[in-house]
C-alpha positions, -999 to +999 in steps of 0.1 A: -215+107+090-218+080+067-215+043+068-181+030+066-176+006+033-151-020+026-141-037-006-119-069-009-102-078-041-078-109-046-058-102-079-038-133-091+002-122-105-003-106-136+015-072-146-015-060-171-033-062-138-016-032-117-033-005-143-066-022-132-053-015-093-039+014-099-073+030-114-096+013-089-076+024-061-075+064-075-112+060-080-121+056-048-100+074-031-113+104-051-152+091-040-137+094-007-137+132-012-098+136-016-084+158-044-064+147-075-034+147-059-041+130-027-053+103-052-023+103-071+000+099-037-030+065-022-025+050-051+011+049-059+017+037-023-012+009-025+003+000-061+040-002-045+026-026-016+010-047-046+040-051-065+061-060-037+034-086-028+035-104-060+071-096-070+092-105-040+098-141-032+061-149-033+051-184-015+042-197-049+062-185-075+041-202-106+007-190-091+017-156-070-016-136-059-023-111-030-056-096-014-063-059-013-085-043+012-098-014+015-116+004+046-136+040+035-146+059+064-152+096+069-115+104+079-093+074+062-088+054+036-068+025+046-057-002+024-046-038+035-022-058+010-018-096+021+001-121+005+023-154+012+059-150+011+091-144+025+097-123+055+111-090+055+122-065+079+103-036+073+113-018+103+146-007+099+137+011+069+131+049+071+111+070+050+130+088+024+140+124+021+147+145-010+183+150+002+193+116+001+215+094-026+187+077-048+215+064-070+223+034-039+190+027-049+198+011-087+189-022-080+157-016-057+148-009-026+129+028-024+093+009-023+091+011+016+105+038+021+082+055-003+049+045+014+060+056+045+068+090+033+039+094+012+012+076+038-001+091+076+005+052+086+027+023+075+027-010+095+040-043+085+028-079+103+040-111+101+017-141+104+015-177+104+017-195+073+041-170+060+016-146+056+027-109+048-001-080+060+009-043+050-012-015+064-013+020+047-031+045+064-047+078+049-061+106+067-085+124+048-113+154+055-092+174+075-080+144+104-047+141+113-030+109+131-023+120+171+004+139+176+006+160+141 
C-alpha cells in the first residue's frame, strides 16, 4: 500500500481559474488509478463544490476565495472545498434522478443534488466564522462505502 498524499490549494474568485481546477483535479484523480470516466464524474462534482464556494453569497464579495483539499489514498479520493459565506441547508436536498423535471431547475439549484448523485459521499459542515466545509467522497480500486 502506498503512502497517503494530500495537496491544498487556495484559489482566489476568478472564473479563468475553474479550467485550472477542473484539470488538476482530473489529473489526479487519473494518478489515483481511476479510469477516464471516473475522472470526468470527481471532477465535475469537485468543480460544482468550487463554484458554489466562490459564487454563492461569499463572506467577501470583492475578494471571494476558497481552499481545496484533497486526500489520495489507496481506496479514495476525497476532496475538501472550504470557504466563508452564507449558510445553507444542504440536507434537505436529495440527489437527483433521470426521471425528474430539470426544467424547475432554470434558475439553479441541481449543483447539490449533482454531487450527491455522482459521489460515494457528500457531507456539508457548518463552522464558526461562517465557514462552509463540503466533503466529497470517492471510492476507488474496487472499495465500496459500508453497506453497498
Amino acid at each position: 500500500m502506498s503512502e497517503d498524499v494530500e495537496y491544498t490549494i487556495v484559489i482566489t474568485g476568478f472564473q479563468e481559474q475553474f479550467h485550472r481546477i477542473r484539470n488538476l483535479v482530473h489529473f489526479i484523480a487519473l494518478q489515483q488509478g481511476v479510469d477516464e470516466q471516473e475522472a470526468d464524474i470527481i471532477e465535475r462534482a469537485v468543480a460544482e463544490a468550487c463554484h458554489n464556494a466562490l459564487f454563492h453569497e461569499p463572506a467577501d464579495p470583492g475578494d471571494p476565495s476558497f481552499e481545496l483539499e484533497m486526500h489520495l489514498s489507496d481506496s479514495a479520493i476525497k476532496s475538501v472545498v472550504r470557504n466563508r459565506g452564507a449558510a445553507f441547508d444542504f440536507d434537505d436536498v436529495e440527489p437527483f434522478s433521470v426521471d425528474q423535471d430539470f426544467m424547475a431547475y432554470s434558475e439553479g439549484g441541481l449543483g447539490i443534488p449533482m454531487m450527491k448523485r455522482l459521489m460515494d459521499e457528500v457531507y456539508y459542515e457548518r463552522k464558526p466564522e461562517e465557514l462552509n466545509v463540503v466533503t466529497l467522497i470517492k471510492y476507488i480500486n474496487d472499495q465500496k462505502k459500508e453497506g453497498d
